[in-house]
C-alpha positions as a Markdown table, in Angstrom:
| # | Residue | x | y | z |
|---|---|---|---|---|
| 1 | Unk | -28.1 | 4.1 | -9.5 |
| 2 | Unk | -29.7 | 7.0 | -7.7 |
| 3 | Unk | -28.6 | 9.1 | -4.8 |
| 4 | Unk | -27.2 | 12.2 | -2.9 |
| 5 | Unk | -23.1 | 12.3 | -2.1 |
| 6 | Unk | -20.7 | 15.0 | -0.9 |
| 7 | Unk | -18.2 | 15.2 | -3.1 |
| 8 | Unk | -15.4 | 14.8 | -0.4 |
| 9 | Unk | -17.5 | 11.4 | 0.0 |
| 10 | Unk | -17.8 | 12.1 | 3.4 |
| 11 | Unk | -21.5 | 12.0 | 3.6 |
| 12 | Unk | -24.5 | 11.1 | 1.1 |
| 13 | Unk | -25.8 | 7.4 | 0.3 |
| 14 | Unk | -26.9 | 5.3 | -3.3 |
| 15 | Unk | -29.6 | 3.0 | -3.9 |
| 16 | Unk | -28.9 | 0.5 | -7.3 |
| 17 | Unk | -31.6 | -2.0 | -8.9 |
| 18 | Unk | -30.5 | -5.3 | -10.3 |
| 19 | Unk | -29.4 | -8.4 | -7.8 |
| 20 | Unk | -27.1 | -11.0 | -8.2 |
| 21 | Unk | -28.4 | -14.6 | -7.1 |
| 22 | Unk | -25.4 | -17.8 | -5.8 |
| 23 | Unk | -26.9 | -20.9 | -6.1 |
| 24 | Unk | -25.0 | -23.8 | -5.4 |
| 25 | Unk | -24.9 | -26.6 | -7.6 |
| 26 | Unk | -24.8 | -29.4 | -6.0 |
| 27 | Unk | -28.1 | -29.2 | -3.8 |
| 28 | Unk | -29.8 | -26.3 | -5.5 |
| 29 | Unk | -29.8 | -23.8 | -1.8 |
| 30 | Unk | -29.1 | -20.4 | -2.8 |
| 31 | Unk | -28.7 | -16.7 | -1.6 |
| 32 | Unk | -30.4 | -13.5 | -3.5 |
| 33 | Unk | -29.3 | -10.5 | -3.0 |
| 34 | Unk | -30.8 | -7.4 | -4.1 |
| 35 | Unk | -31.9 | -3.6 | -3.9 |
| 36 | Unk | -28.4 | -2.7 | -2.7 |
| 37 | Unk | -27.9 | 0.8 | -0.7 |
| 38 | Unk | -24.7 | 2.3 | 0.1 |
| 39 | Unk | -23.8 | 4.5 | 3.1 |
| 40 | Unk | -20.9 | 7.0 | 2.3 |
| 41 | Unk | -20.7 | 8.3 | 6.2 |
| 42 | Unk | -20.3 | 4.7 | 7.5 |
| 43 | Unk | -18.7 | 3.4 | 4.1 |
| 44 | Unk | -20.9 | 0.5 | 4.0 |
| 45 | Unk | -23.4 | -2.0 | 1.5 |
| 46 | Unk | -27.0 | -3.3 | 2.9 |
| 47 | Unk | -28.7 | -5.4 | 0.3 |
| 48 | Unk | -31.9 | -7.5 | 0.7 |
| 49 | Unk | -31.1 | -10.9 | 1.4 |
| 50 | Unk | -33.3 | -13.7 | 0.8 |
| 51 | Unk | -32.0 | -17.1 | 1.8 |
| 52 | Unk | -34.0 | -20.3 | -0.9 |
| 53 | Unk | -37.3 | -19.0 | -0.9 |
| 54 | Unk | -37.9 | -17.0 | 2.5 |
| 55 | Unk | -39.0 | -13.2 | 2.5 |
| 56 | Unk | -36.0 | -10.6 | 1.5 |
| 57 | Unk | -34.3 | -9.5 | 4.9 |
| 58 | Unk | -31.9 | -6.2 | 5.2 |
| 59 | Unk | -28.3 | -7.2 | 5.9 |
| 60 | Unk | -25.4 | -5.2 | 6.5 |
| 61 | Unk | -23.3 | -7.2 | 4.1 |
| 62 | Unk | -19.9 | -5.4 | 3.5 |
| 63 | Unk | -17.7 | -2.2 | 4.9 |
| 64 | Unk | -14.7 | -0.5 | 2.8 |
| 65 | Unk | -11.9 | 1.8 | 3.6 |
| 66 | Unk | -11.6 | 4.5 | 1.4 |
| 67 | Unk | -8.1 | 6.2 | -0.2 |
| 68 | Unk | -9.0 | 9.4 | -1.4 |
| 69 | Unk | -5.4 | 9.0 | -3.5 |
| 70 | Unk | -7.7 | 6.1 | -5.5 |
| 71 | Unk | -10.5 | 8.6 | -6.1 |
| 72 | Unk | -10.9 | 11.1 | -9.0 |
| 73 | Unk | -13.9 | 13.8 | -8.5 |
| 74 | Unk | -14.8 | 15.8 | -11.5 |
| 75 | Unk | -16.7 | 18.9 | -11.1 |
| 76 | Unk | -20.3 | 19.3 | -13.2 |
| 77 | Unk | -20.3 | 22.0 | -15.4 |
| 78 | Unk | -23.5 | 23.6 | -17.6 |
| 79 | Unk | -22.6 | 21.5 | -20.6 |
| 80 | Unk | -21.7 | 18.1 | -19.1 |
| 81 | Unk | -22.4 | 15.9 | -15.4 |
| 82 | Unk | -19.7 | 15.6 | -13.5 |
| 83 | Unk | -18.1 | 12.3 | -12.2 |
| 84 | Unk | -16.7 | 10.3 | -9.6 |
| 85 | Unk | -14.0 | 7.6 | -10.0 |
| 86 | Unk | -12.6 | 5.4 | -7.7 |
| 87 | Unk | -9.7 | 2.8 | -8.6 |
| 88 | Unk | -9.9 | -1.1 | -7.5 |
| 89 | Unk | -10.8 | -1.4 | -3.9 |
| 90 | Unk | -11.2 | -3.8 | -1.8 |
| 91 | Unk | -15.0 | -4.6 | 0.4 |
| 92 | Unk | -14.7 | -6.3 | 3.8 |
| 93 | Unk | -17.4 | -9.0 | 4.6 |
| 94 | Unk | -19.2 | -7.7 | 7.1 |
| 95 | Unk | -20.7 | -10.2 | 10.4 |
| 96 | Unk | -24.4 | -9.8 | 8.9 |
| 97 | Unk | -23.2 | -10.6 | 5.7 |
| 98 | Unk | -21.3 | -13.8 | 7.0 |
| 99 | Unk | -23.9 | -14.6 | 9.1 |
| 100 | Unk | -26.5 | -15.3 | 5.6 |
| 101 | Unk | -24.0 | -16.8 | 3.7 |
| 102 | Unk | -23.5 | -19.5 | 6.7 |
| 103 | Unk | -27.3 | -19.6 | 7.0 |
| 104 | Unk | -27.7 | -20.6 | 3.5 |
| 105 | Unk | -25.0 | -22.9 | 2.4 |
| 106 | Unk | -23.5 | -23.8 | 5.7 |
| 107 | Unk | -20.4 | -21.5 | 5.8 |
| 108 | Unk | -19.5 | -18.0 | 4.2 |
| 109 | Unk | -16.6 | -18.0 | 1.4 |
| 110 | Unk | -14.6 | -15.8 | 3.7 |
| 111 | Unk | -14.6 | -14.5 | 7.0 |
| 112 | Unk | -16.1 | -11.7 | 8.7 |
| 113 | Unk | -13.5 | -8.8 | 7.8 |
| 114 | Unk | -12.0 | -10.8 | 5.0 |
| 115 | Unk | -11.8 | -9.4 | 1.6 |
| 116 | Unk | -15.2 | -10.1 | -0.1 |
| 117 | Unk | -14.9 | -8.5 | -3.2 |
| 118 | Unk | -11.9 | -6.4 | -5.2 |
| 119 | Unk | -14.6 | -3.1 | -6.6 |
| 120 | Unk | -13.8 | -0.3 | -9.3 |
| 121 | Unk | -16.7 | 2.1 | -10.8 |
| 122 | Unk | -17.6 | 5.5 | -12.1 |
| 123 | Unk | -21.0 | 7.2 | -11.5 |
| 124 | Unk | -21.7 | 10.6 | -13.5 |
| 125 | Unk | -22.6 | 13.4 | -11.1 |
| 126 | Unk | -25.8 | 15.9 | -11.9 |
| 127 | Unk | -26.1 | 19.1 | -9.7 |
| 128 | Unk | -30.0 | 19.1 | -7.9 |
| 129 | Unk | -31.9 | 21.7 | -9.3 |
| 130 | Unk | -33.9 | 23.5 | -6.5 |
């Protein structure tokens, strides 16, 4: 994962590699999602979304609310990267993101604004050298 961040996560943005792909048994329709971006200002997740085998579109799949009280900063130093921290949170499915699950299997797992996903993570933190 690559990106720039404040470290009062007030501002900054990630991009991450990797997908994940839901295919549904039954009929074989599915939903890929890749190239995920995150945007710290408007605490939200795009990801490519490519519904069976159409071209990859940008969606604005999820939003989050964050609690600073769930988030541990630690400063870089010389001899190691810093980090950031954040506890379980949960993501809210945003209307895009609704919108291309319905367009692929006929319905999203949860409403628009409905928990999505329950997240937790750590990135390590390296200073820019100008």
């Amino acid at each position: 994962m690559k990106g720039e961040i404040s470290l009062d996560l007030a501002e900054g943005s990630w991009t991450a590699g990797g997908g994940m792909t839901f295919t549904r048994v039954s009929d074989g329709h599915s939903l890929r999602f890749t190239k995920a971006h995150g945007d710290l200002a408007r605490r939200s997740m795009s990801m490519d979304a490519a519904v069976g085998d159409e071209a990859a579109q940008p969606v604005d799949l999820s939003t989050y609310e964050l609690d600073m009280k769930k988030v541990t900063v630690t400063m870089p130093s010389l001899n190691s990267p810093g980090s950031v921290a954040g506890k379980p949170f949960d993501t809210m499915l945003a209307q895009d993101g609704a919108a291309v699950f319905s367009r692929a299997f006929g319905a999203s797992p949860v409403a628009a604004g409905d928990s999505l996903a329950t997240v937790a993570g750590r990135v390590d933190v390296v200073p820019a050298l100008d």
